[in-house]
Every structure is written in C-alpha cells, then in structure tokens.
C-alpha positions in Angstrom: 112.0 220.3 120.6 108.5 219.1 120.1 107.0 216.9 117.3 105.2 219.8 116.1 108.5 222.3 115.7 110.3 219.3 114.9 107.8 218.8 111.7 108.1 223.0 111.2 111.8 222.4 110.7 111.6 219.6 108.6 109.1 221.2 106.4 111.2 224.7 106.3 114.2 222.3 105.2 112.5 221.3 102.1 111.0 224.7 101.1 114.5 226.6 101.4 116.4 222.9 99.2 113.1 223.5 96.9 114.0 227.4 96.3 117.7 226.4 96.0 117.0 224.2 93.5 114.8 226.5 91.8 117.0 229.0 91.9 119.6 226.8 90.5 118.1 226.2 87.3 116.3 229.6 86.8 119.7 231.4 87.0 121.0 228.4 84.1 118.7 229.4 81.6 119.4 233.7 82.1 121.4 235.6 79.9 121.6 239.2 81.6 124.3 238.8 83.8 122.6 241.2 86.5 119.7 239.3 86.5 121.4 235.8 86.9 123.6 237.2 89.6 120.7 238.2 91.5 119.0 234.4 91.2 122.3 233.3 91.8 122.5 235.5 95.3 119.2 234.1 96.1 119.8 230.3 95.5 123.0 231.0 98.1 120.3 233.1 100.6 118.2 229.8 100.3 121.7 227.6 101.1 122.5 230.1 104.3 118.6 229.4 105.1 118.7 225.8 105.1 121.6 225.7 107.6 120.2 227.6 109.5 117.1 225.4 110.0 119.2 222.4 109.8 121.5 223.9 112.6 118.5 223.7 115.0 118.3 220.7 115.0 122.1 219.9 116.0 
C-alpha cells in the first residue's frame, strides 16, 4: 500500500470510531425506542466499517 492510501485508511479509521462514538451517545440521550434503535444500528454499521478499513491493513 502506498503512503497516500495508507493515510486514506488511517483517516477513514477515525471518521467511522468518530461516527461510532457519536452514535454512541446520541442513541444515550433518545427516548423513542425506534428511533434509538435505529442510532444504535448505525453506531454498529460504523463498528462493521472500521474493521473493514482496519482489515486492509492486516
């Protein structure tokens, strides 16, 4: 991999652990419990995203 994919990995890494995280806390402070499932499904979509990034670079 180059230095310039290997920096696109790296910098996909954080976005997807930033959206997690956001994701995380968002679905915290919900009380509809459709709505919080859906952030919910999307923090774990942002999980499944970061390993696959983080797979490239095994």
């Amino acid at each position: 991999m180059t230095t310039k994919e290997l920096l696109y990995v790296e910098d996909a890494l954080g976005h997807a652990t930033y959206f997690q995280t956001k994701c995380k806390e968002t679905a915290g402070q919900i009380q509809d419990m459709e709505l919080k499932n859906c952030v919910e499904q999307m923090a774990q979509k942002h999980q499944q995203i970061f390993q696959s990034f983080y797979g490239l670079l095994g």
